[in-house]
C-alpha positions as a Python dict, from the first residue, in 0.01 Angstrom:
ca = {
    (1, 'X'): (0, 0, 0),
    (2, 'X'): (382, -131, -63),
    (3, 'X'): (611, -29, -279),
    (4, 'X'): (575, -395, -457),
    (5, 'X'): (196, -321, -501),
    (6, 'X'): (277, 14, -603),
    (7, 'X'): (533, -99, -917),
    (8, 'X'): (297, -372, -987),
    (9, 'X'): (2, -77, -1031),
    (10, 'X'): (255, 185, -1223),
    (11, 'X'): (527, 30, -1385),
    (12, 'X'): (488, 118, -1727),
    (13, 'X'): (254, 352, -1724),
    (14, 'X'): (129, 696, -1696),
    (15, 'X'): (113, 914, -1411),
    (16, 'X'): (-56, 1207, -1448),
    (17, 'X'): (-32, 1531, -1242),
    (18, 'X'): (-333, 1769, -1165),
    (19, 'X'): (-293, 2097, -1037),
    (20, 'X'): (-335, 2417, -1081),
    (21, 'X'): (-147, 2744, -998),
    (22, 'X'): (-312, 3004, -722),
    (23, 'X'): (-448, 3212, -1013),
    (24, 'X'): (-521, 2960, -1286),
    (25, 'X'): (-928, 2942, -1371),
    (26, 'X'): (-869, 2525, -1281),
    (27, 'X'): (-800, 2652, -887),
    (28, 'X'): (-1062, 2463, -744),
    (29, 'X'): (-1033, 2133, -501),
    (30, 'X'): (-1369, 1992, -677),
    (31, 'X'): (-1236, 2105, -1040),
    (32, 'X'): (-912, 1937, -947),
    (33, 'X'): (-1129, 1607, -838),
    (34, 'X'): (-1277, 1575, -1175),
    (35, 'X'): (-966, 1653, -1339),
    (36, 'X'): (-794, 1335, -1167),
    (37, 'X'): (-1152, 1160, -1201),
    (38, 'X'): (-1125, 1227, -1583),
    (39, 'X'): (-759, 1086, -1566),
    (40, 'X'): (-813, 778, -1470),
    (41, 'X'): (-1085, 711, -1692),
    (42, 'X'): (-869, 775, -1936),
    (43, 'X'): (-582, 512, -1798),
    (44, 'X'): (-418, 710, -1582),
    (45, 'X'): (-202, 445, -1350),
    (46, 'X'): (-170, 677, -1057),
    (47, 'X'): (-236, 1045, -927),
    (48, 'X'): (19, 1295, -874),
    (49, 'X'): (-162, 1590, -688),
    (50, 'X'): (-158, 1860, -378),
    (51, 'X'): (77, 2149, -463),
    (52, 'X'): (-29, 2469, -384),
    (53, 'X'): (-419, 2334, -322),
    (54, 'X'): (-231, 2110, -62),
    (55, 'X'): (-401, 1881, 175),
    (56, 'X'): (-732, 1988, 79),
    (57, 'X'): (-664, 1881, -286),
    (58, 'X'): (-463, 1508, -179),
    (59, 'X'): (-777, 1436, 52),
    (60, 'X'): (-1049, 1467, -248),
    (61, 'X'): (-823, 1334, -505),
    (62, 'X'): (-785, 1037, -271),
    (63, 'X'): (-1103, 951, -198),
    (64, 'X'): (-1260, 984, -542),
    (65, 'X'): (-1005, 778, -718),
    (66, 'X'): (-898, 410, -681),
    (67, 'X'): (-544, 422, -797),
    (68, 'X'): (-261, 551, -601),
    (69, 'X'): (-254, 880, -501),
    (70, 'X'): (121, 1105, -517),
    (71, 'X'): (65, 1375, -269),
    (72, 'X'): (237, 1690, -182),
    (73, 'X'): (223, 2036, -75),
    (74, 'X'): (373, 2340, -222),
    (75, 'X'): (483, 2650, 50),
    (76, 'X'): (706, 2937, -89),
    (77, 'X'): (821, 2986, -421),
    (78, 'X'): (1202, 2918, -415),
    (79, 'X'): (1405, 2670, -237),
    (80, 'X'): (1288, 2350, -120),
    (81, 'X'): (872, 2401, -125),
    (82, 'X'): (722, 2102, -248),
    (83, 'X'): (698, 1941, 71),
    (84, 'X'): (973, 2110, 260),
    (85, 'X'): (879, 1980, 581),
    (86, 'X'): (801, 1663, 833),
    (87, 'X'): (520, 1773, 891),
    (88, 'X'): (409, 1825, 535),
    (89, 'X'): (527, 1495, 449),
    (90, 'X'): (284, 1297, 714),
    (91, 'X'): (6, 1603, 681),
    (92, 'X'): (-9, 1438, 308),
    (93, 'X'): (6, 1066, 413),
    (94, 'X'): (-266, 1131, 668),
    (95, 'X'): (-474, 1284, 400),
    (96, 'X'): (-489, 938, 202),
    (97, 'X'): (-190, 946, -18),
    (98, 'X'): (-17, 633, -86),
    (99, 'X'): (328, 788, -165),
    (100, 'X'): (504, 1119, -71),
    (101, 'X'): (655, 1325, -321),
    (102, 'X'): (926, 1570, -154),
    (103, 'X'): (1209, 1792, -254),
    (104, 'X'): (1535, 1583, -257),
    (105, 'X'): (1775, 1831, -385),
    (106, 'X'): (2094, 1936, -186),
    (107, 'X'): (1922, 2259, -62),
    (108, 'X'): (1894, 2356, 296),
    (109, 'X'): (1517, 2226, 432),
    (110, 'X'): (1297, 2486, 606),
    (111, 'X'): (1249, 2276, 902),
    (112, 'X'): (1651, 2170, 960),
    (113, 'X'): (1584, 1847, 874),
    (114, 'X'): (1710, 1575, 632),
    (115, 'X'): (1591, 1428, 414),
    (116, 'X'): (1657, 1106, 570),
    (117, 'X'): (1442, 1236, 855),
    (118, 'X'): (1157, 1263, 619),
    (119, 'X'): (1186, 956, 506),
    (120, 'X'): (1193, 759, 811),
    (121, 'X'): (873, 939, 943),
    (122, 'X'): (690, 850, 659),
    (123, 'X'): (811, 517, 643),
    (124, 'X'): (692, 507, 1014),
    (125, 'X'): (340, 572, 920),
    (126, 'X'): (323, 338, 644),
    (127, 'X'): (393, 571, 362),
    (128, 'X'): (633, 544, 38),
    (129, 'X'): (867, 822, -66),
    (130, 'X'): (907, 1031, -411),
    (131, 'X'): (1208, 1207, -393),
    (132, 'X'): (1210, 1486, -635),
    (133, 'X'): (1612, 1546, -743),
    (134, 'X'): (1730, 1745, -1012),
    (135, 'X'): (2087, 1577, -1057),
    (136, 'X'): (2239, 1225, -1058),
    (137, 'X'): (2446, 1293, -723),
    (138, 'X'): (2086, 1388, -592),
    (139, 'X'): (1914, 1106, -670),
    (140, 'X'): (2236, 857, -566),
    (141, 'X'): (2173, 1058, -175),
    (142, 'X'): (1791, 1046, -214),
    (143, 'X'): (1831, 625, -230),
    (144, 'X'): (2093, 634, 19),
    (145, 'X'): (1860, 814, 268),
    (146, 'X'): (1594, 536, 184),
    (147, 'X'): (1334, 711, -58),
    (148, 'X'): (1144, 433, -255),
    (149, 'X'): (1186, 594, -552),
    (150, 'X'): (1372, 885, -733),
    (151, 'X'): (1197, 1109, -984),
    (152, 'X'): (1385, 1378, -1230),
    (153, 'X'): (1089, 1600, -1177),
    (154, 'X'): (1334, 1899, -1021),
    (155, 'X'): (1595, 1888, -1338),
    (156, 'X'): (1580, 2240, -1471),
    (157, 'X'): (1455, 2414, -1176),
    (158, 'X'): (1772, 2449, -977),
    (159, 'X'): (2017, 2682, -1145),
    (160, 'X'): (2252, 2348, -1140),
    (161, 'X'): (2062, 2124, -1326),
    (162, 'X'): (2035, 2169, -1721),
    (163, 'X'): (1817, 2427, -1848),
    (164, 'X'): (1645, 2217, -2117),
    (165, 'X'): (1324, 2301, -2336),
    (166, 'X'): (1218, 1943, -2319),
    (167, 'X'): (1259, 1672, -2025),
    (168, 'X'): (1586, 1576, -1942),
    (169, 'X'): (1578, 1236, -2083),
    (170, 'X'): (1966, 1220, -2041),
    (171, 'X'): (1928, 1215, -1621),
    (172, 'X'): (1649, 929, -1671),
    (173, 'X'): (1937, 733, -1833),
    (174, 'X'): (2190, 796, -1574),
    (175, 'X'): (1994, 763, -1292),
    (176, 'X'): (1871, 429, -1429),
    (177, 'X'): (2240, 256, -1453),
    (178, 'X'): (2310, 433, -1117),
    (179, 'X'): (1987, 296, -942),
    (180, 'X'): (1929, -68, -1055),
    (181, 'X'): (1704, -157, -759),
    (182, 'X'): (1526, 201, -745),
    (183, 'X'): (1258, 271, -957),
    (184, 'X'): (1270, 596, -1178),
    (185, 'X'): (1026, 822, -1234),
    (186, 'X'): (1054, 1047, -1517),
    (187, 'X'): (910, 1433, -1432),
    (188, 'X'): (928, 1749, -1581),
    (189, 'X'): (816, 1853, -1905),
    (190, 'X'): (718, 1606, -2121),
    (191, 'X'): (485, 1737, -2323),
    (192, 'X'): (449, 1445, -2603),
    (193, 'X'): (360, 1102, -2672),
    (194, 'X'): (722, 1065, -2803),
    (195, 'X'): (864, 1183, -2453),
    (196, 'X'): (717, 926, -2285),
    (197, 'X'): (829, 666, -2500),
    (198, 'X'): (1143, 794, -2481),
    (199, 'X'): (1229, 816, -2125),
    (200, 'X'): (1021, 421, -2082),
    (201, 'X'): (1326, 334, -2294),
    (202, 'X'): (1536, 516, -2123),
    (203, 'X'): (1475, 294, -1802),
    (204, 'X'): (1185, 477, -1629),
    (205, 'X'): (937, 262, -1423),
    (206, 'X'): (684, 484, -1564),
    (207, 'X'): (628, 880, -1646),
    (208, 'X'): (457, 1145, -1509),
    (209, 'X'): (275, 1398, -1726),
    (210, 'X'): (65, 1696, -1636),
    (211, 'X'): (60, 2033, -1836),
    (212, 'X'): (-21, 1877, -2161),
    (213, 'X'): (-281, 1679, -1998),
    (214, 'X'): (-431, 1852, -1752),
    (215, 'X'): (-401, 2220, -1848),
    (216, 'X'): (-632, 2376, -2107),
    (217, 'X'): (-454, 2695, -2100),
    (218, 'X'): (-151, 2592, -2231),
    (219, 'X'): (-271, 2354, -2457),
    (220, 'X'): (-516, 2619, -2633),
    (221, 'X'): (-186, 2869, -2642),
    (222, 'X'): (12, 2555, -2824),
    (223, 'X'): (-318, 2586, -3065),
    (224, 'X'): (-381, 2966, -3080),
    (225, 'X'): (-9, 3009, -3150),
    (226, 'X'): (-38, 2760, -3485),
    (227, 'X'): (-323, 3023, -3576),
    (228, 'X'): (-206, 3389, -3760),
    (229, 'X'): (-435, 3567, -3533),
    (230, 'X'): (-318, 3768, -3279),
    (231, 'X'): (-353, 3738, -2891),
    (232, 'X'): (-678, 3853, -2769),
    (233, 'X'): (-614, 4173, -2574),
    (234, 'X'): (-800, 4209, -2214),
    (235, 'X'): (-891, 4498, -2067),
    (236, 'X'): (-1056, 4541, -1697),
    (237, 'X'): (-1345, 4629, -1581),
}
């Protein structure tokens, strides 16, 4: 796939993200499957998916689903981890994803390399790249190192960014009247139909949403916590 065939499939429209944490009851490649599966029935445009099930979760997603498949990996937890590496980056391609999603902030890369490096070897392979910024300058650098497109999806998780609640519909803006010929892709946090319209009209090619989609924990807690009974108290056994 292209990046024109990808905008032509996306632009507009949802993205959503399924994954689940190493001790979240949803860790499970075939769980995550029917999670993306159940996405796309539902008009999902495209599937963002890997983190920390990796490869293992890209390669299932990717060949039970016929839209475009986001991949990435997820190794450490601080610093660059979602797809710090090269070798991450064509690990996920190989495993059927049509784009690349890697860390684009300024922070130092576990293998040495740029990420202009990363991009070229996935452009090599016939692969499209995500770069995940958290900052305007980042995502001016992430296009002038040749990623495809630039998503906000890091804003709020590097202690330079803005620590907001919601998403950070302000760097969509920016990033749009910086960019003109890159796409945006609004990330992080947007946990309402209002969101999305928002950052659309904010001048995102489309939105990715995940936790209020595709995570029944948090989405009972938003429910429980409307209720005036307490938390249920667990004890081992």
């Amino acid at each position: 796939m292209n990046l024109t065939d990808l905008m032509a499939t996306i632009h507009g429209g949802l993205i959503v993200s399924c994954q689940a944490g190493h001790e979240h009851p949803l860790r499970d490649t075939s769980t995550i499957r029917r999670l993306a599966e159940a996405a796309v029935a539902g008009g999902a445009t495209a599937v963002r998916c890997g983190g920390v099930g990796g490869i293992a979760d890209v390669r299932a997603v990717a060949a039970a689903v016929t839209v475009p498949v986001i991949g990435l990996t997820k190794r450490g937890t601080s610093g660059v981890f979602i797809t710090p590496t090269v070798a991450d980056a064509l690990e996920v391609l190989a495993a059927g994803a049509a784009v690349v999603a890697t860390d684009a902030t300024t922070r130092p890369r576990p293998d040495g390399a740029g990420l202009r490096e990363t991009v070229e070897a996935v452009h090599n392979a016939g692969g499209i790249v995500m770069a995940d910024v958290s900052t305007v300058a980042e995502g001016v650098a992430a296009a002038s190192a040749g990623a495809d497109l630039v998503a906000t999806t890091l804003s709020g998780y590097t202690p330079y960014s803005p620590q907001t609640a919601g998403p950070d519909l302000a760097l969509v803006r920016h990033l749009a009247a910086e960019l003109s010929t890159v796409p945006i892709v609004a990330e992080g946090r947007y946990h309402r139909f209002d969101h999305v319209r928002e950052a659309l009209e904010a001048g995102a090619a489309a939105v990715v949403v995940g936790t209020a989609i595709t995570d029944p924990v948090w989405i009972t807690r938003r429910f429980a916590d409307a209720t005036d009974r307490p938390a249920p108290v667990t004890t081992g056994h």
